[in-house]
N, C-alpha and C positions, 0 to 999 in steps of 0.2 A: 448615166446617172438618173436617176427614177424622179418624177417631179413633186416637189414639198413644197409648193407657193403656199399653201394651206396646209397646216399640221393639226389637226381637231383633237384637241385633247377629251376623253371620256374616260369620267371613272369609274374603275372598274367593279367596283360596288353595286353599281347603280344598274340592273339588267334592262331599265326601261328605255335608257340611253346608250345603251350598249348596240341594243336591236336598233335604235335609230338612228345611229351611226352609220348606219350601212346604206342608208336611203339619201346621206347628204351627199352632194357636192366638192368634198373633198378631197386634194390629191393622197393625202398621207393621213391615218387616223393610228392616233397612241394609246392603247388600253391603259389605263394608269393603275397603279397599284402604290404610289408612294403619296405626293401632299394632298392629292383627294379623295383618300381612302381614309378612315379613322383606324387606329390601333387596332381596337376591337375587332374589326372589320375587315384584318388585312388577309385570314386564311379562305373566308370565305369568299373576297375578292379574284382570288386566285382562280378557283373552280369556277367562277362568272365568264371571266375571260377567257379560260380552256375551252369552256363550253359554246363559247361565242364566235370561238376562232374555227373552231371543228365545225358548227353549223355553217361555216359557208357566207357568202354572199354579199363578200369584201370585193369584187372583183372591180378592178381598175384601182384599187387603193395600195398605200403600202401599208400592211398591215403589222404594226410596234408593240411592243408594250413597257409600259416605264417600268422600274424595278426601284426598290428601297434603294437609298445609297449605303456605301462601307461601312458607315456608322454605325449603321441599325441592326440588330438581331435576323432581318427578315431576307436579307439580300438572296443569300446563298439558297435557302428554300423556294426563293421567287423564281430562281433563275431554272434550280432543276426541277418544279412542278412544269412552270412554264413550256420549257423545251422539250420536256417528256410528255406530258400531256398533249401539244398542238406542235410542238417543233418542225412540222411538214408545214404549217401554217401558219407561218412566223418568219416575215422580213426581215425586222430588227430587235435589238433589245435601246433602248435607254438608260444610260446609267446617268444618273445625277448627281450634282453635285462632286464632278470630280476634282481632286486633289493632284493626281501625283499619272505619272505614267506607271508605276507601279499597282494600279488601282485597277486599269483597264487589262493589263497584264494576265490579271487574276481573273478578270470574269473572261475574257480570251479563252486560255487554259482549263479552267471548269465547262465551256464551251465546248470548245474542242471534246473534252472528254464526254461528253454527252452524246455529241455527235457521234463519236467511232463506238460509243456504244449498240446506241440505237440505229448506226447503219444508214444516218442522213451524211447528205455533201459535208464535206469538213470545209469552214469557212462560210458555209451558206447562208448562215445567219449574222447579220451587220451590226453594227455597234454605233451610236448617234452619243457623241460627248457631250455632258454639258457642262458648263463652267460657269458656275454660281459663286463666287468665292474672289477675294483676290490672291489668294494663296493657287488657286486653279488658272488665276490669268497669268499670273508670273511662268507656272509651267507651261503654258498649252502648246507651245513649241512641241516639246516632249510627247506631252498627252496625244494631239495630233498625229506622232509616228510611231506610238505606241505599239500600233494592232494595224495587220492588213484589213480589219474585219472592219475598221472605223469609212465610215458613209459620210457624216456630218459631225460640224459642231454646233451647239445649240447656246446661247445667253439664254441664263434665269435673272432678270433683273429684280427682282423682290431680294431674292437671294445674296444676289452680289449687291443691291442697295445697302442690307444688314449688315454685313460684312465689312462693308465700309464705315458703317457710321452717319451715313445721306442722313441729315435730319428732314426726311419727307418721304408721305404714304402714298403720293402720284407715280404707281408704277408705269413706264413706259412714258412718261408727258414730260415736255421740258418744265424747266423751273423757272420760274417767272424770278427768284435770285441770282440766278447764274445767267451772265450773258453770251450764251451761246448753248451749246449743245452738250449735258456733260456725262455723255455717255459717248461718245463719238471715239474717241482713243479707243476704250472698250470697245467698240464694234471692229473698230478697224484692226484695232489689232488682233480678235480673234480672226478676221477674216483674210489676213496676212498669213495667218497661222493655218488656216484651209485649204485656201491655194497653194500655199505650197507643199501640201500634201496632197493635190488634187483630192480633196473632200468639199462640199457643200458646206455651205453657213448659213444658218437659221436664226431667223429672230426672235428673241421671244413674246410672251403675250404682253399683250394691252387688258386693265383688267376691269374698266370701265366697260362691261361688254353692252351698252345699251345706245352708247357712244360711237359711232359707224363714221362718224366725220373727223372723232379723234382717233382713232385705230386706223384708218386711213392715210392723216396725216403722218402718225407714229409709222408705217409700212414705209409711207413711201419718203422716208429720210433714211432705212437701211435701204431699201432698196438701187435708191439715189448713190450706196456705197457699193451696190455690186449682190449683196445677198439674195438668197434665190428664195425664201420665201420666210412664212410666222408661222408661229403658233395662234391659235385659235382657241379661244373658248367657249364660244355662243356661236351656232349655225348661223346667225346674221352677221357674221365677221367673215363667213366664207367668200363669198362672191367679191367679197372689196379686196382679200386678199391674193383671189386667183386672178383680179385684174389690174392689182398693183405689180405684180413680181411676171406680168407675160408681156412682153414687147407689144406693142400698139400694131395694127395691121401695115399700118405707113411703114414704120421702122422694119419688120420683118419683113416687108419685098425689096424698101429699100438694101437689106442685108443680103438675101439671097440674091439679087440682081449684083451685089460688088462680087459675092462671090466668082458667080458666072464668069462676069467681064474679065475679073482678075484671073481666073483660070485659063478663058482664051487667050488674053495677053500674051502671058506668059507662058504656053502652048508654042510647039514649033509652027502650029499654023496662025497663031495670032503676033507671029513676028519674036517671041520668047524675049519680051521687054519684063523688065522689071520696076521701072514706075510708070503708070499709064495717067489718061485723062480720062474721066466720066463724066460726061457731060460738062460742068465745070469745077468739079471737083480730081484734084491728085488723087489717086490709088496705089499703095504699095504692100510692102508683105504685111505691115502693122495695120494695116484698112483691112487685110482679110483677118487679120485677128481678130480685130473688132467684129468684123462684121461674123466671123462665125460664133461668138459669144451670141450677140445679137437674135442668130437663124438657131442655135442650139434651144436659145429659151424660146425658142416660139414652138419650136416643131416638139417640146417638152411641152407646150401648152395646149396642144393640139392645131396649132393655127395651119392654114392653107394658105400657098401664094394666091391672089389676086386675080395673076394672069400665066398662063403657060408660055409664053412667046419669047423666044430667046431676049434675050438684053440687047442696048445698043451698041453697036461695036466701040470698044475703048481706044484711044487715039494716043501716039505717044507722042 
């Protein structure tokens, strides 16, 4: 799975931030073409992005671009400029605002036919859901196994705020009238909905972007559920979020060290036990589960062990 601790949104409008997208810090960068694009402004957007993606010099990024949702006049056009123009140079597409598994079906299929057109991989290009809506959370079961082509799912909370009826313009921050957390269901249950389609779960933005100690706290409450990274709007929301969403260096040798131990264990030359001791800790098949969650989001983060030196021998 490609790493998204950080998803930089830029719009595609904009070619000053287009170009400087490319110099940031980011694992994942989304051209946008839908809510930060004006009407007006949405064909010439198009050609910004083409042009941005052909010059090059995304490297180590996944390189996206958002598209109008089904609603809009613009989708269908978005999708085969897009993928005609740069399609060699295009990770993902984003569709927002989804509805229905019927919805992803469609840009799927218009996909595909692009593809055997122009002679790219069929499938090559991914699909990042997002679920702005509750008419979208009710489905996302669906929506989720919609498409082989789906990567992630993403929360638009402005969106699904509206939708609800939330009387409150604090996107992302809890409510000082609710006691508790009342987006929590919402997360969890898109991210119920990921995993078990083995896809990624994204969180969305925080929109206070000058706010780096509230985007932070806002990270590290989905993260605390398991998500692998946000969305981003301001380059000074990067760094807080590729070090909320990556395992701490303790934790990641911690993990690679269970691995190990569990592996000799349970090896015919480490006796082929199946619960061991570590030091003073129990180890069994659900400890290397853990722990390869653990070693995945590190060695996704670029992290290194510590120390090269085998483990200590586990003891049954």
């Amino acid at each position: 799975m490609r790493a998204r601790r950080s998803c930089l949104a830029v719009p595609g409008s904009n070619p000053r931030m287009l170009d400087k997208a490319r110099t940031l810090p980011a694992d994942h960068v989304f051209l946008d073409l839908e809510d930060a694009v004006a009407p007006l402004a949405k064909e010439g957007a198009r050609a910004n992005v083409v042009a941005a993606l052909r010059e090059g010099g995304w490297d180590g990024k996944t390189r996206a671009v958002r598209v109008n949702d089904l609603s809009t006049p613009w989708t269908y056009r978005d999708v085969i400029e897009i993928v005609e123009g740069a399609g060699d140079h295009v990770d993902c597409l984003v569709l927002p605002k989804v509805r229905d598994a019927g919805q992803v079906i469609w840009v799927d299929t218009l996909l595909t036919q692009i593809e055997k057109t122009l002679g790219l991989p069929i499938g090559g290009i991914g699909l990042e859901l997002q679920i702005e809506t509750a008419g979208g959370l009710v489905e996302v079961d669906a929506i989720a196994a919609a498409s082989e082509r789906a990567d992630a799912l993403v929360f638009g909370p402005a969106d699904f705020m509206a939708s609800l009826n939330m009387p409150s313009l604090a996107v992302g921050e809890l409510s000082p009238d609710y006691p508790g957390d009342p987006f929590h269901y919402v997360l969890m249950r898109l991210l119920v909905a990921a995993r078990s389609h083995d896809l990624q779960a994204i969180d969305g933005p925080y929109l206070q972007i000058h706010d780096v100690a509230g985007f932070t706290a806002s990270a590290r409450r989905s993260a605390a559920l398991g998500f692998d990274g946000k969305w981003v709007l301001h380059p000074g929301q990067i760094e807080a979020a590729n070090e909320v969403y990556s395992p701490s260096a303790e934790a990641f040798d911690r993990a690679e060290l269970i691995l190990d131990a569990y592996e000799h264990a349970t090896s015919e030359a480490g006796g082929a036990l199946g619960a061991v001791m570590l030091g003073d800790e129990m180890i069994d098949e659900a400890s290397r589960k853990l722990a390869q969650v653990i070693a995945a989001k590190g060695r996704a983060a670029g992290l290194r062990r510590a120390t090269a030196s085998p483990p200590p021998p586990a003891r049954g």
